[in-house]
N, C-alpha and C positions, 0 to 999 in steps of 0.2 A: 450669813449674808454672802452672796455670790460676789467674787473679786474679779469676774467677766469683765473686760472692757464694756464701758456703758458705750451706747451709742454715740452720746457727745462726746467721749472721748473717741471714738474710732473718726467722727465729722472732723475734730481737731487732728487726730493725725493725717486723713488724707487733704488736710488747708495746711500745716504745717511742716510736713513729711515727717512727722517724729510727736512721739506722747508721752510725758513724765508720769509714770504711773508710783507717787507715794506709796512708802510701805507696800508696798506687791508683794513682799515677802516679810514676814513677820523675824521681830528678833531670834527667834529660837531656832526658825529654819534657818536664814542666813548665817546665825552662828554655829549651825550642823555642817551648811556649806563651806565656812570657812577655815574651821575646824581640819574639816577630812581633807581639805585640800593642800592645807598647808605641811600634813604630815604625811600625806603621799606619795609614796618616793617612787612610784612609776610614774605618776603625773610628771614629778621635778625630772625625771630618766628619759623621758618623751618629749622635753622642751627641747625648742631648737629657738639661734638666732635669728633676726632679719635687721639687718642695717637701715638706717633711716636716712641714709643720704647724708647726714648732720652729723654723723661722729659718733651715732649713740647705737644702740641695737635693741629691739622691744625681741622679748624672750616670750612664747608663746609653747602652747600643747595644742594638739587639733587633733579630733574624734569626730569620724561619718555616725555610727549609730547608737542609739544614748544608753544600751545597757539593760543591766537591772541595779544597779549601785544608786548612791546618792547624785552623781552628775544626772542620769538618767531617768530619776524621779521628777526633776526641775525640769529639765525637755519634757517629758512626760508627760505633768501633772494638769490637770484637767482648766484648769485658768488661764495657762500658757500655750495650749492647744485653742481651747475656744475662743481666749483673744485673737491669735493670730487666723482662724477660719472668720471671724468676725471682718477683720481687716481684708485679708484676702477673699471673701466671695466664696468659699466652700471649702472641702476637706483639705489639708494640708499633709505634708512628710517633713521629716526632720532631715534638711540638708546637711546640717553639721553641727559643732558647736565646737569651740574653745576655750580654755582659758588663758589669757591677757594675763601675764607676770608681772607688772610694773612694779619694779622693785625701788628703794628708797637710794636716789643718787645716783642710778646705773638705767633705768628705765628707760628706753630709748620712744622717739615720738614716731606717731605715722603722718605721713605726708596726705594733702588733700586726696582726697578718692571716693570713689563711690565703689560699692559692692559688684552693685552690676557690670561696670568697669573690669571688676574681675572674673563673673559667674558666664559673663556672656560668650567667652572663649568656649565652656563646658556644654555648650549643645542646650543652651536654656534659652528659650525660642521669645520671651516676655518678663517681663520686668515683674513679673508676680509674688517677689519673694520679700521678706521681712524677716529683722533681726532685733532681740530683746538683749540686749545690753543689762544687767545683772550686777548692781554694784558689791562687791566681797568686803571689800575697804571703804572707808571714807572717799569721794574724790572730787578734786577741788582743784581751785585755779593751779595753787601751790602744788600738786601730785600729779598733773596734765590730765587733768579730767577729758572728757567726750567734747569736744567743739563742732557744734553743727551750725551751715550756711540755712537758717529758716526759707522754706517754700522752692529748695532749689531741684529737688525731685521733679518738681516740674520742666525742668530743663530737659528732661530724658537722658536717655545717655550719651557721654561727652567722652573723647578720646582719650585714650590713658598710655604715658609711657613711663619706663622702667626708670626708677630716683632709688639708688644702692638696690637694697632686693626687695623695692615694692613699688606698685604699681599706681604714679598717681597721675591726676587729673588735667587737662592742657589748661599751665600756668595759667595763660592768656586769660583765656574764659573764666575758671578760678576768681582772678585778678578785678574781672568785669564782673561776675555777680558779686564780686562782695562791694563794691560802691552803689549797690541795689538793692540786695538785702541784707536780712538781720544774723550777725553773728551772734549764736548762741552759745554760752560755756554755763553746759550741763553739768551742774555741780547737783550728788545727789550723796543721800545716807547711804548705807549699809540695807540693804535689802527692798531700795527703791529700784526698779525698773524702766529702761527707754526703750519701747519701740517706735524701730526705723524703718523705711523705706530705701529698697535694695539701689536708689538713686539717689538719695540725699548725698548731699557732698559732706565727709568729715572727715575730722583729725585730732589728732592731738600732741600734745609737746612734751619734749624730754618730764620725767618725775627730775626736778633737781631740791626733793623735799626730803626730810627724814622720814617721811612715811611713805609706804608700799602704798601702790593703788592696785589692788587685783579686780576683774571684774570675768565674769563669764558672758560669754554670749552664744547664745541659742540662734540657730536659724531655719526658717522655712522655705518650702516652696509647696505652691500648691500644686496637687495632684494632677491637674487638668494640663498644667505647665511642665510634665513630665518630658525630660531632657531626649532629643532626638540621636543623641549619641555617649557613647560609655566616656567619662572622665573619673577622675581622679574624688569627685565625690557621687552621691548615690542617684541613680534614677528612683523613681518611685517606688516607696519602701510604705506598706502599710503601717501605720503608727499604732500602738497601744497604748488607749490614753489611762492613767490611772486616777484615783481620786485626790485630793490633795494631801489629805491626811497620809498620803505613801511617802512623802518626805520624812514626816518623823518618823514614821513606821520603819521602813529603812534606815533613814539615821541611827536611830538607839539602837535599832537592832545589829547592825553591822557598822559601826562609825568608823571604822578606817577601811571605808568602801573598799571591797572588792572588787576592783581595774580588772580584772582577768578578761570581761565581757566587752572592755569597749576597745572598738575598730580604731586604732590609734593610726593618726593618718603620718606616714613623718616626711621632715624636711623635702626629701627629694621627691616626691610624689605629689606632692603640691606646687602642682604646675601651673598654675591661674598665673602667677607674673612671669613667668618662664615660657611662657607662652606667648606674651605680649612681646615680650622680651627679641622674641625672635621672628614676630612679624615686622614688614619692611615698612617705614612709617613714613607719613606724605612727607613730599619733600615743599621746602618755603616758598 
């Protein structure tokens, strides 16, 4: 049975800006996923801080291109591709992906933001792009799960300034949709799936839980929305898409993935809030 985004789910994500896709990944992949991650010590060597304004600091990894390893099977694989051409209207590239450390007690939160806020510095001319969020861990109120403002994509994009070292959304308006609409806290299993809309406003809170909350997240852009200037992530990059079964197939076969392949993006070259950072912003 095809784990394609159905159409009613693709009509709900563009009414909602976001889609809980249950079980998207089965227990055995996500626990191949979690596995190789946790025992990766280039992934843990690749992680850098980002301050949350709040005292705390969310410790992430960032990668342009998915590889041949077990990270790059999951961007790859053939339900994560055809969802997101589904969603976006035609072929897609893999802008990026990361993995989100939220570790137990140290896990710092992100501040309101939309993606776009960030991507639209890098020469991406349209809001065309969408991000699957990958639960690794359980994540829940308690671990600062995903918090999304429902139907706020429809806002378009909203001005962003620098809160410690991330870029987030003008309070004000923040302030103003959420007396309007629905806050949502996306609490999801271990190998449940959210796709988001690269304008949804979201966030999430310190982990002040005993438990990690790690999750991956995959992003797109579609091909047609190929970026009109060179940045710090990929212009249009043909995608290879594989079948699903390349998850286990890779996993057993090589389970403490071979990192050698993936474009490991670090700290100082991710410039999206760095960027903002140093544009001159209206005055009152």
């Amino acid at each position: 049975m095809s784990r394609v985004l159905s159409d009613r789910a693709v009509a709900e994500y563009r009414q909602r800006g976001f889609y809980l896709a249950k079980g998207f990944f089965d227990a055995d992949e996500i626990d191949l996923l979690r596995r190789a991650a946790k025992e990766d010590h280039e992934l843990d060597k690749r992680s850098f801080g980002r301050a949350d304004g709040e005292g705390g600091t969310v410790r992430l990894s960032l990668w342009n291109h998915p590889g041949e390893g077990i990270y790059g099977m999951f961007a790859r694989c053939e339900r994560m591709v055809r969802s997101c051409e589904k969603i976006l209207g035609g072929e897609v590239y893999h802008y990026h992906s990361k993995m989100i450390m939220k570790d137990a007690r140290v896990g710092g939160a992100w501040t309101w933001h939309q993606d776009y806020g960030y991507w639209y510095q890098n020469g991406v001319l349209m809001p065309l792009l969408t991000s699957v969020f990958i639960a690794v861990d359980p994540s829940t109120k308690m671990n600062g799960c995903l918090q999304v403002i429902e139907g706020s994509h429809l806002c378009g994009r909203i001005d962003h300034i620098l809160t410690g070292d991330q870029a987030g959304a003008d309070r004000e308006r923040v302030e103003e949709l959420l007396k309007r609409l629905p806050l949502v806290y996306v609490e999801m299993e271990p190998g449940d799936a959210v796709f988001f809309d690269c304008n949804l406003l979201h966030r999430s809170d310190q982990n002040r839980s005993d438990q990690p909350r790690w999750s991956m997240i995959c992003c797109y852009n579609a091909a047609r929305n190929n970026p009109y200037k060179e940045s710090h992530h990929p212009r249009y990059t043909p995608l290879k898409v594989v079948p699903d079964r390349a998850i286990r197939e890779v996993g057993i076969k090589r389970f403490a993935d071979d990192t050698s392949d993936v474009a490991w993006l670090e700290n100082e070259k991710d410039r999206s809030a760095k960027i903002l950072a140093q544009k001159p912003q209206p005055q009152a």
